[in-house]
C-alpha positions in Angstrom: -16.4 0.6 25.7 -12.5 0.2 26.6 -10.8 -2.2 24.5 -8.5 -4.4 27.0 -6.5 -5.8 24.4 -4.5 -3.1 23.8 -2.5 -1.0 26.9 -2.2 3.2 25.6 1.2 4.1 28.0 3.8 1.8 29.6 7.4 2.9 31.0 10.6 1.2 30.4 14.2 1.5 32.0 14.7 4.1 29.5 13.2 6.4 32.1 10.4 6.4 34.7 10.0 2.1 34.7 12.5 -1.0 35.7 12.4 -4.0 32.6 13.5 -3.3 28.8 11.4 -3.4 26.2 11.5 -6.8 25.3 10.0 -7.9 28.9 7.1 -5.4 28.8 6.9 -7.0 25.2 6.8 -10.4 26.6 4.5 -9.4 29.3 1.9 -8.3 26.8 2.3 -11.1 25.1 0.9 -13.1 28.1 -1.8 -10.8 28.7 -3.1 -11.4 25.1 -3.0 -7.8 24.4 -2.8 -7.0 21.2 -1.3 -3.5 20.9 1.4 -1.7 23.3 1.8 1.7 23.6 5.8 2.6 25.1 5.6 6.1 26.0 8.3 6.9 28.6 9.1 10.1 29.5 11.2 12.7 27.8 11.8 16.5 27.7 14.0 18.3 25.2 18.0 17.5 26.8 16.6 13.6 26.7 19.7 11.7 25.4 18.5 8.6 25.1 15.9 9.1 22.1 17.6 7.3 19.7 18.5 4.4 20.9 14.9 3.8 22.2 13.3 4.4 19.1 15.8 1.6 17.6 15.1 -0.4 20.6 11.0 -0.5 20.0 11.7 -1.6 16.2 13.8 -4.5 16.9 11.3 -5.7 19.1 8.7 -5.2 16.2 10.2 -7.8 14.2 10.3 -10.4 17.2 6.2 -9.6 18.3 3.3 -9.9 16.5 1.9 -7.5 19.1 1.7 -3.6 17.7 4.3 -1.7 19.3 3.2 2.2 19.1 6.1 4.2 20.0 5.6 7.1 21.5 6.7 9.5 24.4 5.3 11.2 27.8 5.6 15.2 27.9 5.4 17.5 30.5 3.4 20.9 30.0 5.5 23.5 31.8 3.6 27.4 30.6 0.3 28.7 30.9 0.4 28.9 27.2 0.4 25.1 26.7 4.0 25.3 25.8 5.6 21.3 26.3 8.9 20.3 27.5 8.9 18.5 24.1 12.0 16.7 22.2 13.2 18.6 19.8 13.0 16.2 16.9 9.8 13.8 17.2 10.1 12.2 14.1 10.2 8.3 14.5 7.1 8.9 17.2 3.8 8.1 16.7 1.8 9.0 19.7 2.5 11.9 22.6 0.9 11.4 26.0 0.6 14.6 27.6 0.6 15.2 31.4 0.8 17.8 33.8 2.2 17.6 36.9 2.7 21.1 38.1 0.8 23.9 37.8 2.2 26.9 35.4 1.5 30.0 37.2 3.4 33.6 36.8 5.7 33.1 39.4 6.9 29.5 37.8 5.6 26.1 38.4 3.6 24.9 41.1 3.4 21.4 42.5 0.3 20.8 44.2 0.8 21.0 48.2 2.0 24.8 47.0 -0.9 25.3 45.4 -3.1 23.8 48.2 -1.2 25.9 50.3 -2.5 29.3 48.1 -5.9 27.8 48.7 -5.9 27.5 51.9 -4.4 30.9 52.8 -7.3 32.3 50.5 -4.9 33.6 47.9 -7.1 30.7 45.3 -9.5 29.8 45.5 -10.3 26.0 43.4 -12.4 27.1 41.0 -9.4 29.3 39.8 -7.6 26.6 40.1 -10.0 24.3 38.2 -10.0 27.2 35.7 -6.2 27.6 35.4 -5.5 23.6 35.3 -8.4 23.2 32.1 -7.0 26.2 30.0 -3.3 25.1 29.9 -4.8 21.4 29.7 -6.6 22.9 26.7 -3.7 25.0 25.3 -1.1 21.8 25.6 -3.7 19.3 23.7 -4.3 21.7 20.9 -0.3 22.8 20.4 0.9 19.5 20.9 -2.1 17.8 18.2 -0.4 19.9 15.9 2.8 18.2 16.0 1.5 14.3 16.8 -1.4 12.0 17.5 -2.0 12.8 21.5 -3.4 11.2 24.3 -4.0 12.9 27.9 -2.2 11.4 30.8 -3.8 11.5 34.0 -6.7 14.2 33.5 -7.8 16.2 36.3 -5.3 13.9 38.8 -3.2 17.3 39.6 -6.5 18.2 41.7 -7.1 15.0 43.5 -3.1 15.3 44.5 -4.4 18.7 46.1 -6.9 16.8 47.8 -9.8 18.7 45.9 -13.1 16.3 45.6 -14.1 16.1 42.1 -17.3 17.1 42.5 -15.9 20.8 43.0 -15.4 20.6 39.2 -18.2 21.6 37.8 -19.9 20.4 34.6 -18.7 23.5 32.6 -14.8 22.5 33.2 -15.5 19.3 32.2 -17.7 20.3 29.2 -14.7 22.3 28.4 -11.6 20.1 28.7 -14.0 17.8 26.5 -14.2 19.9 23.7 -10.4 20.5 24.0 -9.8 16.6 23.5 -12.5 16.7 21.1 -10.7 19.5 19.1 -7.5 18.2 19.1 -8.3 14.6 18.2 -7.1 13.2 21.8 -8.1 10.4 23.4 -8.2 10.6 26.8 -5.9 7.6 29.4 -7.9 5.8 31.9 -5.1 4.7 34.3 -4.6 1.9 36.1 -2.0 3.3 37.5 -3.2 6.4 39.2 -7.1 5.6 39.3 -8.1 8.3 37.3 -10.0 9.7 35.7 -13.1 8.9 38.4 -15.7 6.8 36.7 -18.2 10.1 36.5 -15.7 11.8 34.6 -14.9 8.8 32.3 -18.8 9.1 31.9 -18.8 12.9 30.9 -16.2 12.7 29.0 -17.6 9.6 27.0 -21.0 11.6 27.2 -18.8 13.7 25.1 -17.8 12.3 21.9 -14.4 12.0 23.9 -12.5 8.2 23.0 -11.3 6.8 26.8 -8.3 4.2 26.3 -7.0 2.1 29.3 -3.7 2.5 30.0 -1.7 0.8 33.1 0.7 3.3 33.0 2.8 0.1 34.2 6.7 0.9 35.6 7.5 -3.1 35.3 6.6 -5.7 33.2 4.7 -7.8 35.8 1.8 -4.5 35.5 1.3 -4.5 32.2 -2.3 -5.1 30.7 -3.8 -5.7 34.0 -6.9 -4.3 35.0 -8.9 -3.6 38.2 -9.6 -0.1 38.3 -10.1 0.5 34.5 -12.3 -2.8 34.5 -14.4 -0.4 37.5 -14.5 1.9 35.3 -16.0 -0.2 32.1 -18.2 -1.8 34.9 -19.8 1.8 35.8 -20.1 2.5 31.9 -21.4 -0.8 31.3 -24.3 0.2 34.0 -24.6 4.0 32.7 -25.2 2.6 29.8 -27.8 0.2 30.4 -29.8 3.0 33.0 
């Protein structure tokens, strides 16, 4: 089951969200949560490091809510090579996403790749394949480096507009033992709805940890569940079947 206390990936103004720190503090504070993950977005020319880290450790000694500090990285080659800061001391978690597709002619957003389906250049099961192996490749470079979480698994297909039940159990069976292998848990977002409860199923089926994470961009979002509650709710009744 998905511990609700605690929120795996928030934003602040630092980058992709719209409060500081202290208000997405505050916020959790309300909630009753008892853990925060901040993991905003960063690459390697991200100026602002620093100062954030030194940000999230003044509010430590104002909260008695954990702060995690941690950071949200783009995988940009089909080798699982991350747009990663340089230094990542001072972090404790890395959220890993992808949001375009690394193919050889560069990366691909997902209406270009839709488009290649459609005009029978892909077809989605290469697709599927593609997306799991740099998935895979990512988790287990990145592991090496830092705890890791996957952001948002599998959501680059529902953006192409690819039902889910297209994947087949194999992917997920794979992309599984990826998470598995690299010690990652795996985000159920509030956010973006996703992973689909039957894939937080298989993936829990697994041995894969799910944590929720609202992925909020204000303070006002964070530690509030519908969707992940849906999916504890489906577990819940997987569980009892």
């Amino acid at each position: 089951m998905l511990d609700l206390a605690v929120d795996h990936h928030v934003h602040t103004a630092f980058s992709a969200g719209r409060d500081s720190v202290l208000l997405l503090v505050a916020a959790a504070e309300e909630a009753g949560l008892r853990e925060l993950t901040i993991a905003d977005q960063a690459g390697p020319d991200t100026p602002w490091l620093s100062a954030y880290l030194a940000t999230i450790q003044r509010a430590r000694r104002r909260t008695d809510v954990v702060l995690r500090a941690g950071v949200e990285v783009e995988a940009i080659a089909h080798d699982g090579w991350l747009a990663f800061p340089a230094d990542l001391s001072g972090l404790e978690v890395v959220s890993v996403a992808i949001g375009a597709l690394p193919m050889p002619a560069g990366l691909a957003d997902p209406a270009t790749v839709r488009a290649l389906v459609d005009a029978g250049t892909l077809r989605v099961p290469d697709v599927v394949e593609m997306l799991v192996s740099v998935t895979a490749r990512a988790l287990d470079r990145m592991g090496r480096y830092a705890p890791t979480q996957l952001a948002r698994p599998l959501e680059f297909l529902t953006r192409m507009g690819v039902d889910l039940a297209e994947v087949d159990a194999a992917a997920l069976a794979e992309l599984a033992a990826a998470c598995r292998g690299a010690g990652t848990v795996v985000e159920v977002s509030e956010r973006h709805r996703t992973p689909a409860p039957e894939v937080a199923a298989a993936f829990a089926a697994a041995g894969v940890r799910l944590v929720p994470a609202s992925d909020a961009r204000q303070a006002r979002e964070v530690g509030r569940w519908r969707y992940v509650g849906q999916v504890v709710d489906a577990s819940a009744v997987d569980a009892a079947a």
